[in-house]
C-alpha positions in Angstrom: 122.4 92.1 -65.2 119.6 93.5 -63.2 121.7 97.1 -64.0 121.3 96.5 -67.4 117.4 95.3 -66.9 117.1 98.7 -65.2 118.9 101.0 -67.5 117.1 99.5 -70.7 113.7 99.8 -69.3 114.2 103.3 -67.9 115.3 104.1 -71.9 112.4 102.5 -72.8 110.3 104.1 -70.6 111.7 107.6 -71.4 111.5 106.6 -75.3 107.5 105.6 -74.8 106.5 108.7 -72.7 108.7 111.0 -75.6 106.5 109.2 -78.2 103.0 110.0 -76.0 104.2 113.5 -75.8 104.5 113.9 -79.3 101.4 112.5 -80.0 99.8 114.9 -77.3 101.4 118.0 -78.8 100.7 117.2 -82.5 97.1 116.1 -81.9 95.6 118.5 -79.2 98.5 121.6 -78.9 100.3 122.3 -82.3 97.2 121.8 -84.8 95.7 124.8 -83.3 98.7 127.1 -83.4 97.8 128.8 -86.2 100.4 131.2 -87.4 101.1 134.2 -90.4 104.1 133.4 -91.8 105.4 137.0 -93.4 107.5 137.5 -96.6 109.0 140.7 -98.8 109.2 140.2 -102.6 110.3 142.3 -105.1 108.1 141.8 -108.5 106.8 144.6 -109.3 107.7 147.6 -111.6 109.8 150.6 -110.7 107.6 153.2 -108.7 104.6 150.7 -108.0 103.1 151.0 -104.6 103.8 148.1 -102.3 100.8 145.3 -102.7 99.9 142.6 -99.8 98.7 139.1 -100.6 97.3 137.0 -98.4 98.1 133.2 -99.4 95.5 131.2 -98.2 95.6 127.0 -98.9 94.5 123.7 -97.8 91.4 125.1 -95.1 90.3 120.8 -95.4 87.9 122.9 -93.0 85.0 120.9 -91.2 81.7 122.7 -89.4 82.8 122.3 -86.1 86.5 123.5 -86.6 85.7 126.8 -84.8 89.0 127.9 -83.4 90.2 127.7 -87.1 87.7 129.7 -88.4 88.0 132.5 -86.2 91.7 133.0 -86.8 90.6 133.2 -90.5 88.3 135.6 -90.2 90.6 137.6 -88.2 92.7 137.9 -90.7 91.5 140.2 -93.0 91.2 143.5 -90.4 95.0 141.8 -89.2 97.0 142.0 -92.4 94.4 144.2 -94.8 95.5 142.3 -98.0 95.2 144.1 -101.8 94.4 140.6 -103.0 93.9 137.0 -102.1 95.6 133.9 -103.4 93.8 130.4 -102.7 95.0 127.3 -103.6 92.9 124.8 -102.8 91.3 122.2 -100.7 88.9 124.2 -98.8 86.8 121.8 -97.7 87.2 118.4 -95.6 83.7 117.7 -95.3 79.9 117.4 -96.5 79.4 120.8 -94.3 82.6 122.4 -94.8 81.3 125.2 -96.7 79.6 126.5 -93.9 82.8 126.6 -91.9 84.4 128.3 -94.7 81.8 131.0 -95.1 82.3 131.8 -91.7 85.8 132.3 -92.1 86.0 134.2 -95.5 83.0 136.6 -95.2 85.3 139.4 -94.1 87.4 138.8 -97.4 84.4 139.7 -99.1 85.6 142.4 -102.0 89.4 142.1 -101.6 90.5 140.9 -105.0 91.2 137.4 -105.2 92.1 134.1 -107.6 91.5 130.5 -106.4 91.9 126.9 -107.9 90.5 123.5 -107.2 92.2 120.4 -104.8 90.2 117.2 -105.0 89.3 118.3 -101.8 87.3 120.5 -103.5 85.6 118.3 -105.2 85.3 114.8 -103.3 85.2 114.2 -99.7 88.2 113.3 -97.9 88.7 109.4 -96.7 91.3 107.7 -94.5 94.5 107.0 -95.6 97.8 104.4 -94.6 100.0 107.8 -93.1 103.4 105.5 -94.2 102.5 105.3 -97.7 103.4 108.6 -98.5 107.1 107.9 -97.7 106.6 105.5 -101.4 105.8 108.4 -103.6 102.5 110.5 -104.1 98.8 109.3 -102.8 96.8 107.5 -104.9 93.1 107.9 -105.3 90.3 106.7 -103.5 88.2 104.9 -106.2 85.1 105.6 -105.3 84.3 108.8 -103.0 81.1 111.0 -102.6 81.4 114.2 -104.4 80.9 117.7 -102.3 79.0 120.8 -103.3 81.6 122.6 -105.4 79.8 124.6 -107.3 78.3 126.0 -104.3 81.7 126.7 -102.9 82.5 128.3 -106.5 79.4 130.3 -105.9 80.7 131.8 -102.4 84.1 132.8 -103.6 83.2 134.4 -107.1 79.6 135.8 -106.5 79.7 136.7 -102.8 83.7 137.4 -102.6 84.4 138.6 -105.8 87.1 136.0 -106.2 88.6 134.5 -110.0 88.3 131.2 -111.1 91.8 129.6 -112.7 91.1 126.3 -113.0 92.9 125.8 -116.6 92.4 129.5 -117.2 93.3 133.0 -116.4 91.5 136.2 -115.2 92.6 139.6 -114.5 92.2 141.9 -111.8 93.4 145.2 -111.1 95.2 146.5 -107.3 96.6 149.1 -106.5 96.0 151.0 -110.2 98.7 148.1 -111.3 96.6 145.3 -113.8 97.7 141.5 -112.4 97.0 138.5 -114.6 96.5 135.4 -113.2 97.4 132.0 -114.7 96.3 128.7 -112.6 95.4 125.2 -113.3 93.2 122.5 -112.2 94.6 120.2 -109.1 97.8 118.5 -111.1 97.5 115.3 -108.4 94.9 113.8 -109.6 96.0 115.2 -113.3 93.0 117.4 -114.1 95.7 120.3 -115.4 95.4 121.5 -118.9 98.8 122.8 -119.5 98.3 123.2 -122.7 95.0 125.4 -122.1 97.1 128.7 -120.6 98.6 130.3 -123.3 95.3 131.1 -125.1 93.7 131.6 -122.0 96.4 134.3 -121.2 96.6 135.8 -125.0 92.6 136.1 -124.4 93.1 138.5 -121.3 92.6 142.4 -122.3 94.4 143.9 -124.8 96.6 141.0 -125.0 99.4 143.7 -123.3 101.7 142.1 -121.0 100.3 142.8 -117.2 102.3 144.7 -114.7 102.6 141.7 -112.4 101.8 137.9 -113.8 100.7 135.2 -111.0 101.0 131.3 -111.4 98.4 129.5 -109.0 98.4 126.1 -108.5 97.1 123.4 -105.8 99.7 120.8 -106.6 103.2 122.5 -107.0 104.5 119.8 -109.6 107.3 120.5 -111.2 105.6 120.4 -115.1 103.2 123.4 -114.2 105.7 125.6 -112.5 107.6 125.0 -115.4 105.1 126.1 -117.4 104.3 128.7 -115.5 108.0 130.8 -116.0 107.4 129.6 -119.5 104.8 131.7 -119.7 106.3 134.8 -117.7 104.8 134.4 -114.5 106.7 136.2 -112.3 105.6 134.6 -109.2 104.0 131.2 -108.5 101.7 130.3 -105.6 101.3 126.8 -104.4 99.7 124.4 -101.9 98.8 120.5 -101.5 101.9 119.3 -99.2 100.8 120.4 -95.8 104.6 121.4 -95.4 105.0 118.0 -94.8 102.6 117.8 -92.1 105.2 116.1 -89.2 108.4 116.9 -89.8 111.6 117.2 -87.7 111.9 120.2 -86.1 113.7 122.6 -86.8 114.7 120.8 -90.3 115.2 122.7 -93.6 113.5 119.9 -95.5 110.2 117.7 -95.5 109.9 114.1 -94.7 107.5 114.1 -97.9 105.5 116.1 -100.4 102.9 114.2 -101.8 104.4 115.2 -104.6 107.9 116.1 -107.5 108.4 119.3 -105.9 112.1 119.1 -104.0 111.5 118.1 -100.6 113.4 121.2 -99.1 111.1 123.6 -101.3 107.9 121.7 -99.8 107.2 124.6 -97.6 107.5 128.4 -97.4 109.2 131.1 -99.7 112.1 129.6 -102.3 112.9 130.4 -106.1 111.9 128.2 -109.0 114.5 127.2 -111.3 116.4 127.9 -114.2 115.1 131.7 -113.9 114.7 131.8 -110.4 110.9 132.7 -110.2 109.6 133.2 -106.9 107.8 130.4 -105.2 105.7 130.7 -101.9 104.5 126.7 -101.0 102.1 126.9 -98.6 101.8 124.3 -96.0 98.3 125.0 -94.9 95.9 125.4 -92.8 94.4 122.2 -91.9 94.2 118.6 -92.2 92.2 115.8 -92.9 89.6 114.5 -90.5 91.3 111.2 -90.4 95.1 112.3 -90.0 94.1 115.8 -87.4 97.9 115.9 -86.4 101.2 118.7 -86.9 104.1 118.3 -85.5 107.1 120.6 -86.2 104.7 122.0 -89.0 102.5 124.8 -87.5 99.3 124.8 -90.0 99.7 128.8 -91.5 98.5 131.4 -93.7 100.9 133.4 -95.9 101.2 137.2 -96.0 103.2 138.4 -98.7 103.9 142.0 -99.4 104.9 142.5 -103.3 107.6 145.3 -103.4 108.8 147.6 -106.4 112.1 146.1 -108.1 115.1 148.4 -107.6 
């Protein structure tokens, strides 16, 4: 018996200092490991020049988060995008925009489209981490609202970045014209679906663009539906962290925090039936109240857009 005494507490020992290590890791190592996470796609027309986009999503950023926005801001003169892609959730606290302004003042004049997260919008508060495992979060009912349009302000006045919140804007790279299509965050169901295909009809000329972009917060499966319906030809998404923890080395999320299939939750995958492109990103931050990764290294995307054979 006392063999048995000793075995089970040296396994419990070992399973409670496994468990600390974890929590040492995810909190004070792997949060900070900020990495670029590089894909090839082919999209565009025959003969077009190569074009890189730089995918950025889910910042939550807070003032003090320094570390975070120096790799940011590094960025630009690291990967010299053609254009910018953001999805959402910038900011994670009253004084986030200062953060954020740090780290996106080299961006300044690279073309660029970005939609809302209710991150965006409200301030972040504390949530049960295992209720997520019973389907997407709800709402906090009553949360104090950020700055947004002074964040709106930054990206499109100072950056030179397009609103597609229910809407779509063109810009041109390259010599090549790119429409973009995006909605409002679908989570907490401010998308207007139904809004897109007079905003794109409305866009110059009404001439099919040489390269059509889907931006979205909230990947759900109705707008990236609705996105191939309306010919995008690549969709851009954010919203599930990746999962935030997961188990490494795993193809698939523990959860979403949202419909989108948990093993398309993170990275570069195609959207059915036509088999769209879809890049998921899972972030750069966190909330203030959950400041963990684990097996989920918080990231930017850098995608370079090749010719089609």
């Amino acid at each position: 018996m006392a063999g048995v005494r000793r075995t089970l507490s040296t396994i419990a020992t070992a399973g409670a200092l496994g468990a600390g290590g974890a929590v040492v890791w995810g909190v004070g190592i792997e949060r900070y490991l900020f990495t670029a996470r590089r894909h090839e796609v082919s999209v565009l027309p025959a003969g077009s020049p190569s074009i890189t986009v730089l995918h950025l999503s889910d910042a939550h950023m807070a003032p003090w988060q320094q570390r975070k926005q120096r790799w940011i801001a590094d960025l630009a003169e690291h990967t010299q995008p053609d254009l910018v892609v953001n999805t959402g959730d910038n900011l994670g606290h009253t004084r986030g925009l200062d953060g954020i302004r740090r780290a996106f003042a080299p961006l300044r004049g690279v073309p660029g489209f970005f939609v809302h997260g209710s991150n965006d919008v409200y301030e972040p508060s504390g949530r049960n981490p295992l209720r997520y495992f019973t389907g997407p979060s709800q709402h906090a009912k009553a949360a104090p609202k950020l700055d947004t349009a002074a964040m709106d302000s930054f990206f499109a006045g100072d950056l030179g970045w397009s609103e597609l919140d229910n809407a779509a804007a063109t810009v041109r790279v390259a010599g090549l014209r790119i429409d973009g299509i995006g909605v409002d965050d679908a989570h907490r169901d401010w998308d207007d679906l139904d809004a897109l295909p007079g905003a794109l009809a409305a866009l110059e000329g009404r001439k099919r663009a040489d390269l059509t972009l889907g931006v979205t917060h909230a990947p759900y499966r109705r707008v990236l539906d609705r996105f191939v319906d309306l010919g995008a030809d690549m969709i851009f998404g954010g919203h599930t962290h990746g999962g935030q923890v997961r188990i490494p080395f795993a193809s698939r999320a523990l959860v979403a925090n949202c419909d989108i299939p948990l093993d398309q939750a993170r990275g570069l995958s195609s959207w059915s039936p036509t088999s769209v492109p879809l890049n998921v990103s899972a972030g750069l931050g966190h909330s203030i109240y959950a400041p963990v990764r684990f097996g989920c290294r918080p990231e930017a995307s850098v995608i370079v857009l090749r010719a089609r054979a």
